[in-house]
C-alpha positions as CSV (number, residue, x, y, z in Angstrom):
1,X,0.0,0.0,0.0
2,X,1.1,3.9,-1.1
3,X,1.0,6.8,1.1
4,X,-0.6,9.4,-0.5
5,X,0.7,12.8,0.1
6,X,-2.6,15.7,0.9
7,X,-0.3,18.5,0.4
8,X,-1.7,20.8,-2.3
9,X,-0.2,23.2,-4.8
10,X,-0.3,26.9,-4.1
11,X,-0.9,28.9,-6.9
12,X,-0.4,32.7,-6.8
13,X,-3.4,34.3,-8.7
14,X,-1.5,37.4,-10.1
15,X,1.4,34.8,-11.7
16,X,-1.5,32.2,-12.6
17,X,-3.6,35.5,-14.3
18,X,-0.6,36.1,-16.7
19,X,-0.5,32.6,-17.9
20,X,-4.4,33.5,-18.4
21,X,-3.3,36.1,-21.0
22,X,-2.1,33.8,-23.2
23,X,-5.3,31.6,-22.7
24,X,-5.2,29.3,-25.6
25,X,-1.6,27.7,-24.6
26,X,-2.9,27.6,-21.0
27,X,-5.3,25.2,-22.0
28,X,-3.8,23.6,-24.3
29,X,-0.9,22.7,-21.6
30,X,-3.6,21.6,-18.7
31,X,-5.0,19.4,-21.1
32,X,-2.0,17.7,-22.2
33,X,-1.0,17.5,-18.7
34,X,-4.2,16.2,-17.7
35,X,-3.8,13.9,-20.6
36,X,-0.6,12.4,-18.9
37,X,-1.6,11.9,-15.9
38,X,-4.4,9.1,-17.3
39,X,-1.4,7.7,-19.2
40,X,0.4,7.1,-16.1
41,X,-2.3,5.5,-14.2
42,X,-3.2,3.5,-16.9
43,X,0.6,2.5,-17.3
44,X,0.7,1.6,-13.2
45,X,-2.3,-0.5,-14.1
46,X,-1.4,-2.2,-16.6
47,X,2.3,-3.1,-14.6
48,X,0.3,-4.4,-11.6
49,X,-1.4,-7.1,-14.2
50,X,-5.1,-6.7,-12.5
51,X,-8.4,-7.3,-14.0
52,X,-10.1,-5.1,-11.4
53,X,-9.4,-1.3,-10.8
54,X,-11.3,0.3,-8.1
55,X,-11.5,4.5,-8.4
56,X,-13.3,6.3,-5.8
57,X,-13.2,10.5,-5.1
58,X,-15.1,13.2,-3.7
59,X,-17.8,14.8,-5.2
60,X,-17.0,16.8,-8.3
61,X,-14.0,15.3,-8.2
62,X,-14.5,13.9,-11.8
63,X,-14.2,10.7,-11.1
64,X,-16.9,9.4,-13.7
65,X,-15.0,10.9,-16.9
66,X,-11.8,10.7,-15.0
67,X,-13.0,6.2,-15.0
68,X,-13.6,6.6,-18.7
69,X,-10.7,8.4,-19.5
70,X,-8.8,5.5,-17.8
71,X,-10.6,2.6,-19.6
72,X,-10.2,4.4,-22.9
73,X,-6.2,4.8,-21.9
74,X,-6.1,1.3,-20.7
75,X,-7.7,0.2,-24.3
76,X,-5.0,1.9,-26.1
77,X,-2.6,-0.3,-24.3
78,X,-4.0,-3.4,-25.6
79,X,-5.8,-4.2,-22.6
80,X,-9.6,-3.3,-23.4
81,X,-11.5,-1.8,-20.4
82,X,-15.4,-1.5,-19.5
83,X,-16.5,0.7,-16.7
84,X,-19.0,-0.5,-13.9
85,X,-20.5,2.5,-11.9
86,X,-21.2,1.7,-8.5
87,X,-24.3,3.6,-8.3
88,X,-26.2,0.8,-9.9
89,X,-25.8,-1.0,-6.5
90,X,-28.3,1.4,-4.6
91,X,-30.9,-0.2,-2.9
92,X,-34.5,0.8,-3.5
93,X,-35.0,4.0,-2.3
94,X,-37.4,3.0,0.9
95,X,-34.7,0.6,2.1
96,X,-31.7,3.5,2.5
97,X,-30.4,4.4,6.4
98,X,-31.6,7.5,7.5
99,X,-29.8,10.3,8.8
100,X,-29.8,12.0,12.4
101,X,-32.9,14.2,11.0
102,X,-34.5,11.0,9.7
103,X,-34.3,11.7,6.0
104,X,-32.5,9.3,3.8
105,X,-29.1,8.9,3.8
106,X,-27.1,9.0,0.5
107,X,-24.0,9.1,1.6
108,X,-23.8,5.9,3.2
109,X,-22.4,3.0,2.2
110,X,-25.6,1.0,3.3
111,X,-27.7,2.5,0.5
112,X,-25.5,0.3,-1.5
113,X,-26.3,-3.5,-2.1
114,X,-23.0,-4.5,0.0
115,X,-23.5,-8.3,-0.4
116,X,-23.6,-8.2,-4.4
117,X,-21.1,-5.9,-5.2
118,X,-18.8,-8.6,-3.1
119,X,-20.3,-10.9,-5.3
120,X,-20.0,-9.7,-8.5
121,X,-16.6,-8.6,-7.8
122,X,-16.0,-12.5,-6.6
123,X,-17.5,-13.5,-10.1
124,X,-14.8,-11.2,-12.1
125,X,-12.0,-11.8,-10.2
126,X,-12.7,-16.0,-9.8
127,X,-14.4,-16.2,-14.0
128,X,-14.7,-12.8,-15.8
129,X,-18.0,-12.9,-15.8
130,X,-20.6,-11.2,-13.5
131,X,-24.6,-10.2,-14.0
132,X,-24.6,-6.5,-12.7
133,X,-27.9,-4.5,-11.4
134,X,-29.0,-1.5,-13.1
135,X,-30.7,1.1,-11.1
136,X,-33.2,3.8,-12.0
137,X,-32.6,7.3,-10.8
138,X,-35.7,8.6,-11.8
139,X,-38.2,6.5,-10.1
140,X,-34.9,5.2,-6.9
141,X,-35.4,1.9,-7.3
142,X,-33.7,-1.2,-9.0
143,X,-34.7,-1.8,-12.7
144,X,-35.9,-5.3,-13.6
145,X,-33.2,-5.5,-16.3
146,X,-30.1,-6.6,-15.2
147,X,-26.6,-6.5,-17.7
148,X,-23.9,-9.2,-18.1
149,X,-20.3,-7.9,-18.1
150,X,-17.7,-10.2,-19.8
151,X,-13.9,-9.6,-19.4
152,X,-12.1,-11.5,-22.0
153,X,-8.5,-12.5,-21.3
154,X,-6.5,-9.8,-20.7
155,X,-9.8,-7.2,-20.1
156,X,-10.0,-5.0,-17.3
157,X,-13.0,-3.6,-15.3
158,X,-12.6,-0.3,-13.7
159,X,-15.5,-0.2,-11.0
160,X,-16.2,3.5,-10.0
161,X,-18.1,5.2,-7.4
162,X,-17.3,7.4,-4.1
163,X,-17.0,4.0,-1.9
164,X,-14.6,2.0,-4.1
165,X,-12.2,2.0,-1.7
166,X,-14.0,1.2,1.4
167,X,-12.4,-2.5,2.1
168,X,-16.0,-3.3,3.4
169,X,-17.2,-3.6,-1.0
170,X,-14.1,-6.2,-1.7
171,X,-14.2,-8.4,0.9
172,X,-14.4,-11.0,-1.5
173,X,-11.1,-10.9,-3.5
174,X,-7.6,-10.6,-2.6
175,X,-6.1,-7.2,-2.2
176,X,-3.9,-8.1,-4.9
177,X,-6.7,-8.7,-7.0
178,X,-7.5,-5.0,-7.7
179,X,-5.7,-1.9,-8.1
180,X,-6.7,1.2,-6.2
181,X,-7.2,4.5,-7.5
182,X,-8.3,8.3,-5.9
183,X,-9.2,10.9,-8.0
184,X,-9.2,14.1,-6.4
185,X,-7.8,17.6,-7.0
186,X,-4.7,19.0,-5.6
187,X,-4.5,23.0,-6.9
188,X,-5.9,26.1,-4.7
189,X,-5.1,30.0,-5.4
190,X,-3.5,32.1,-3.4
191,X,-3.3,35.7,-2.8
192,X,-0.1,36.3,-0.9
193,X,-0.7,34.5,1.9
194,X,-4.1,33.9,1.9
195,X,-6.3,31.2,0.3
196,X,-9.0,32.5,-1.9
197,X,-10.1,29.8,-3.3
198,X,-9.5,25.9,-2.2
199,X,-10.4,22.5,-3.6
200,X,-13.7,22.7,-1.7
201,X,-14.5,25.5,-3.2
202,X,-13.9,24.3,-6.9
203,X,-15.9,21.4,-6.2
204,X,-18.9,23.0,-5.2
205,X,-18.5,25.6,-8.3
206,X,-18.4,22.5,-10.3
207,X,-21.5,21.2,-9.1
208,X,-23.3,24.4,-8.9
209,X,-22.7,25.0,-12.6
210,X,-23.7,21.5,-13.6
211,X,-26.7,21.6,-11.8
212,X,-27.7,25.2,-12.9
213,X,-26.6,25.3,-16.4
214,X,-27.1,21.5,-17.7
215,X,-29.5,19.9,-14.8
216,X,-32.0,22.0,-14.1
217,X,-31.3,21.7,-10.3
218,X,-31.7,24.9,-8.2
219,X,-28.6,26.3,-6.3
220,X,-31.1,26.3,-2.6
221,X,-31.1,22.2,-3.5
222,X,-28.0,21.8,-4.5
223,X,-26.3,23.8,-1.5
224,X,-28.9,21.9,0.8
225,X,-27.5,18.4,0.4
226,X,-23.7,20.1,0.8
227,X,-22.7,19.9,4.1
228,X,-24.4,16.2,4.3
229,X,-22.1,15.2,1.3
230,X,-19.3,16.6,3.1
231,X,-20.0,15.1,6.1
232,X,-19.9,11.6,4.3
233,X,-17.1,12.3,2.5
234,X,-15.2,12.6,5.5
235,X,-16.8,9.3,6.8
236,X,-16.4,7.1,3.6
237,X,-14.2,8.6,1.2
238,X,-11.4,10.5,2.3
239,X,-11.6,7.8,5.3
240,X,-10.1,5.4,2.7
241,X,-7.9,7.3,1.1
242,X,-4.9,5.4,2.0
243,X,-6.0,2.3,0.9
244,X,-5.0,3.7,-2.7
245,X,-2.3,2.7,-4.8
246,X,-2.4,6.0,-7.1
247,X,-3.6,9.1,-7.0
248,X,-4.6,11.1,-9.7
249,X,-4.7,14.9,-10.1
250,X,-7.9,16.5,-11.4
251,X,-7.5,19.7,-10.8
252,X,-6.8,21.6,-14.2
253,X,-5.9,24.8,-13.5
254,X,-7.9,27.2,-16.0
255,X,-10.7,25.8,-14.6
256,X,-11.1,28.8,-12.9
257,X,-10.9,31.2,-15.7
258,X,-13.9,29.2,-17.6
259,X,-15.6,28.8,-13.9
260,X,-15.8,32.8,-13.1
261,X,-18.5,34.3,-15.5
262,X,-20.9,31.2,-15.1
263,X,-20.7,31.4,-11.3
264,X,-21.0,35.1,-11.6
265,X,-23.7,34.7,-14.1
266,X,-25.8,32.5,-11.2
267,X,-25.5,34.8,-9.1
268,X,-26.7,37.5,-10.6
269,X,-30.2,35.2,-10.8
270,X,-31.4,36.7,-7.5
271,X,-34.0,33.9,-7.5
272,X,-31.1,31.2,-6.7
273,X,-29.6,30.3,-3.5
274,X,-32.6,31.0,-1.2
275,X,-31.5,30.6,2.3
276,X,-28.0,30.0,1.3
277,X,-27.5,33.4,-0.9
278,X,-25.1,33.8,1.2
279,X,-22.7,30.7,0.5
280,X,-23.6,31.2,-2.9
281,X,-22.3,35.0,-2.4
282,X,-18.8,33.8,-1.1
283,X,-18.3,30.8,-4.0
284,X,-19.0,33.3,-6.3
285,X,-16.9,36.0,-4.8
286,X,-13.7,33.9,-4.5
287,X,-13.4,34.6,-8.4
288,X,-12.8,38.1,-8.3
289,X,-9.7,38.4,-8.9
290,X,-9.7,35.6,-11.4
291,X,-9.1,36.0,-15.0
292,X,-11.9,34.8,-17.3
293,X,-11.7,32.6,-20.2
294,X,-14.8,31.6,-22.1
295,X,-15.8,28.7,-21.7
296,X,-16.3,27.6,-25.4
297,X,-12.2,27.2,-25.4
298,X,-12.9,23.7,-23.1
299,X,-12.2,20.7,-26.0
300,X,-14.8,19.0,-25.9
301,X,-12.9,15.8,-24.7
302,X,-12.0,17.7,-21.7
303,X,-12.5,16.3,-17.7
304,X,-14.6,19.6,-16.9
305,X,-16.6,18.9,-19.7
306,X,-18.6,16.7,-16.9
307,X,-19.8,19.9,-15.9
308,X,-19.9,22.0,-18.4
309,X,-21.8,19.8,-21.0
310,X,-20.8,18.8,-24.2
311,X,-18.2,15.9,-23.3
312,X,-16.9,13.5,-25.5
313,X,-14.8,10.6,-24.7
């Protein structure tokens, strides 16, 4: 097992905004960078000779594209990868834990079907074949349909979800039967000495602007469930954090640029935030001294494409 360092990288916002003038190699660079970084984890993978890779992260992490990045990277290699999402392992919605204030808890690892994600993890490590679930987010329940998964010799299955790395979910198989992985991001800006804006922060931008712009979530809902996803995380994801074997970065640093008109732009909808105007004022005023960069420069391969809309693998 790998230590993972938590130390961040401090970025000065008046050195970062001049890179920001010359916004096209900027991100250009991230991406390529970005880019890289898959390749390597796809290389460690690939070296440890498992068929299973377990990714976990926080939310708005970018773990989802960040999984599909690595399965099309692993692919390349010669060794073909399919992508399992945990979140087809909830449990019908009525059968969820509850929380302190007695609604349901989606943070927990109990919402999860514990006993058949050991199972089906069993089945691919033991034959290469397993019968997933598939779940239904609209109605919170467990569809009737269920979908075979077949690793031919030499395949890989990258399982993905914000408990992947909870030990409790692989019981089943050998530690050396799967290969760890945490996505989460590692850049914050600085202004001197003081942090204006830190991972947190982005994360919650991230999530604001997908749920706004591409979701049709309101920011009051979205800002509701935060502290209760924060919460968990510290409970079940960043818990486990040591139980990976590589860490990938998925912070890309213009992110920020793209990230300060749309924030901006929700906050200037004075019907949005409701009780929580006020967090929504903060997030939105760490940007000020940001540089923008319209967002229509993103490729449309890129990570933050999972929140911006528009993303092609």
């Amino acid at each position: 097992m790998r230590v993972l360092s938590d130390q961040k990288q401090k970025l000065q916002i008046e050195s970062f905004n001049r890179e920001a003038e010359n916004a096209e190699q900027l991100v250009a660079s991230e991406e390529r960078l970005y880019a890289s970084r898959i390749d390597n984890a796809a290389m460690e993978v690939e070296v440890s000779g498992c068929s299973i890779v377990l990714l976990s992260g926080p939310s708005g992490s970018g773990k989802t594209t960040t999984s599909l990045k690595l399965a099309k990277a692993l692919t390349a290699r010669g060794k073909p990868a399919k992508v399992i999402s945990l979140d087809d392992y909830f449990k019908n919605i009525e059968d969820y834990p509850e929380t302190e204030t007695g609604d349901k808890d989606y943070e927990s690892i109990y919402a999860l079907d514990i006993g058949l994600v050991n199972s089906n993890l069993f089945d691919l490590a033991a034959t290469g074949r397993a019968v997933i679930p598939q779940f239904d987010f609209v109605l919170q329940k467990r569809k009737p349909e269920q979908k075979e998964i077949v690793l031919d010799k030499g395949e890989i299955a990258v399982v993905e979800g914000i408990h992947a790395l909870n030990p409790i979910l692989s019981e089943s198989i050998k530690r050396e039967d799967a290969f760890r992985v945490y996505a989460g991001l590692c850049v914050e800006y600085y202004n001197g000495e003081e942090r204006i804006i830190a991972t947190r922060d982005l994360r919650i931008t991230r999530r604001m602007i997908r749920d706004y712009y591409f979701r049709g979530h309101t920011i009051e809902r979205t800002l509701e469930l935060w502290d209760n996803l924060l919460a968990g995380e510290t409970k079940w994801v960043r818990a486990f954090k040591t139980e990976a074997d590589h860490l990938i970065n998925t912070s890309i640093k213009y992110e920020v640029c793209v990230f300060k008109r749309l924030i901006e732009g929700i906050f200037t909808d004075e019907a949005q935030g409701g009780v929580y105007r006020n967090i929504l004022a903060e997030v939105a005023g760490r940007y000020e001294k940001v540089t923008p960069i319209d967002e229509d420069m993103t490729p449309d391969g890129s990570m933050l494409r999972e929140f911006l809309g528009g993303l092609i693998i």
